[in-house]
N, C-alpha and C positions, 0 to 999 in steps of 0.2 A: 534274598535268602542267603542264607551264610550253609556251605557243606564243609567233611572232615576229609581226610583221605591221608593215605601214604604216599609218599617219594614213589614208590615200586608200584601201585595202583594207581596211581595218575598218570599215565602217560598222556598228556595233552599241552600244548599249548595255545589252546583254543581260549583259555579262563585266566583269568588275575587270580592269583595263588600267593599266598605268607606260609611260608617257615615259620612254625610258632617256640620251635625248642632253642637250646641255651646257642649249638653253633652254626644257628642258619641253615641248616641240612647241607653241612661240609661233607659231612659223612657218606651223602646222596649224591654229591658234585650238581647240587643244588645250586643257579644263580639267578633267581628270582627273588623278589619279595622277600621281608623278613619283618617279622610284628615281637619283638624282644620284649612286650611286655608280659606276655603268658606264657614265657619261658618259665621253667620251674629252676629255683633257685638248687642251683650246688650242692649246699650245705647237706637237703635235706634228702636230693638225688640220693646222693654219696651211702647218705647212713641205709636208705631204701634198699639200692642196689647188694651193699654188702650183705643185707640180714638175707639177700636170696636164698634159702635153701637153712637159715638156721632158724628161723621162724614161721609159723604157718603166713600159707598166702594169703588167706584172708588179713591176717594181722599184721603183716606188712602192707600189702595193699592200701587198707583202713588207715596205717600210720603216712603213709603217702598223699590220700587223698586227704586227709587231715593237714596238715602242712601245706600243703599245698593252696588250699582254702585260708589260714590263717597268715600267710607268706605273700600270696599271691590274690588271687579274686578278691578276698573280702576288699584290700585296698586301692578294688578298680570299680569303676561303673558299668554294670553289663548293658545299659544304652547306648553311651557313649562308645563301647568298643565297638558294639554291634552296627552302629552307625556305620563308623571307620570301619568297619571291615566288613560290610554287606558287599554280596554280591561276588563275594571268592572263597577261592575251596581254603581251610588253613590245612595246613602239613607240618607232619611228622614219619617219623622215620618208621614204625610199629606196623605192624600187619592188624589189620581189622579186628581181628579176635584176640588181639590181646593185650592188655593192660596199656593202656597211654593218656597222657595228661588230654590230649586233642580233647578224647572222649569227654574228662572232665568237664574241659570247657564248652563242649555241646551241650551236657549236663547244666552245668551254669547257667544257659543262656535259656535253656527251655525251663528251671524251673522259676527263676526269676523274671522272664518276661513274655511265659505263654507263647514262646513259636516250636517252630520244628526245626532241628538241627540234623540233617541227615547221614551218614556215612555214606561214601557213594565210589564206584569202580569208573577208570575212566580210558579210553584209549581214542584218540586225536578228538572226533565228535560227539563221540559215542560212549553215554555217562550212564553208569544205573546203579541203583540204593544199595549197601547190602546189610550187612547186621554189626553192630560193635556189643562189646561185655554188656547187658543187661544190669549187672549189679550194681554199674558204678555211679550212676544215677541214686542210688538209694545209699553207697556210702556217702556221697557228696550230701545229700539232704540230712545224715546221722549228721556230718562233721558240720553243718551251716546253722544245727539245730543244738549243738552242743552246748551248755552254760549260756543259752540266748536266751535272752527274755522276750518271750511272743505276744507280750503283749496281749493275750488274749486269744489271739488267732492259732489257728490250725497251721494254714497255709502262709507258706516262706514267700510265696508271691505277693499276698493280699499283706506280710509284713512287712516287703519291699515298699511296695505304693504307699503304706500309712508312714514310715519313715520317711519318706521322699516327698509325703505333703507338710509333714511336722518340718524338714529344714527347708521347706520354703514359704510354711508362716515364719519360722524365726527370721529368714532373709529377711521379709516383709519389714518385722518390728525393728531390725538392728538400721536398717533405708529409712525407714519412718522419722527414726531415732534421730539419726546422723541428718536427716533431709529435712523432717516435719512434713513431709510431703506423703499425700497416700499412696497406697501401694495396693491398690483393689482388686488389682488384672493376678500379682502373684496371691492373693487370698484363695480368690477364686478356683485360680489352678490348685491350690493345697484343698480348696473343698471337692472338685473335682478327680483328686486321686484319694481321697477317703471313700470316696462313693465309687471308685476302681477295687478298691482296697474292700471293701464289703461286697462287689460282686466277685471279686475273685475268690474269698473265703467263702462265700455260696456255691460256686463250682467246686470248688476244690472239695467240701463238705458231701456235696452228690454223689461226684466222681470215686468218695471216699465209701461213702454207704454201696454204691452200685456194684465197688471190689469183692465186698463183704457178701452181696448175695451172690455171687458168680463163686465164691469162694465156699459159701453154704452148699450151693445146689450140686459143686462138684464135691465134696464132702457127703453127701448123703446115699 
């Protein structure tokens, strides 16, 4: 399991811990770990930071997580990092309740591959859950869903796994190609995440109806 936390809430050295932002948690007198590829680039920092207070927060926040998904995530694999970096807290500098890229990338992780990413308080042994922004989960899903083609699908997950079986029939054809030789074991796995890819759209379609009556019954 991969958690989120702060420099200033983590106090422990009991866990493997990454710095995910641009300077390593200098700022923190941080000298642990550092994972520089989900730092958020500069550029788009820069313009975020300045509109503080001249544009609403929502609409700087949105233009944040937007860039940040188009700059950063889109051109990573969230198994691959998730791998690399199971089993430790990442950090950044931010208090729980407010706005930070961490959250993003807990966001990312759970909605592209179905785990739980939790925020969590920690002092030497002694770690426990506690809450981060709610909303930013659901810009992250606007900005991943923007001018994408879904293919069909509802769910960002279930169009993770059908893209993720589609380049590995292509691998299959281009080894084929180049080999003559078959390629049956990577079919197979592309036919086995289509059939990921349709149950995940089945959950995601329940979970989506079950909102709606919970949302009816509180309405009435």
């Amino acid at each position: 399991m991969i958690c989120t936390s702060s420099h200033k809430d983590f106090q422990s050295d009991r866990y493997v811990t990454y710095d995910i932002s641009e300077n390593c948690g200098k700022d923190a007198n941080y000298q642990g770990k550092c994972y520089s590829q989900l730092a958020p680039k500069l550029s788009f920092w820069k313009i975020w930071h300045d509109n503080i207070g001249k544009v609403s927060e929502e609409d700087n926040n949105r233009y944040y997580v937007q860039e940040y998904w188009n700059q950063v995530l889109s051109n990573l694999d969230p198994e691959t990092i998730y791998r690399e970096l199971d089993h430790s807290i990442l950090l950044c500098c931010e208090p729980n309740t407010e706005f930070c890229h961490r959250h993003i990338v807990a966001a990312w992780f759970e909605i592209l591959l179905g785990v739980k990413v939790p925020e969590v308080k920690a002092i030497d042994y002694q770690i426990q859950q506690t809450d981060r922004p709610s909303y930013i989960k659901q810009y992250l899903e606007d900005a991943m869903r923007l001018n994408r083609n879904m293919r069909g699908f509802k769910s960002l997950r279930a169009l993770y796994l059908f893209e993720k079986g589609e380049k590995l029939e292509a691998k299959a054809d281009e080894l084929e190609e180049k080999t003559g030789k078959c390629y049956d074991s990577y079919r197979q796995g592309a036919c086995f995440l289509r059939c990921d890819a349709d149950m995940a759209e089945d959950e995601y379609r329940v979970a989506e109806r079950e909102k709606k009556l919970v949302k009816c019954k509180k309405n009435k």
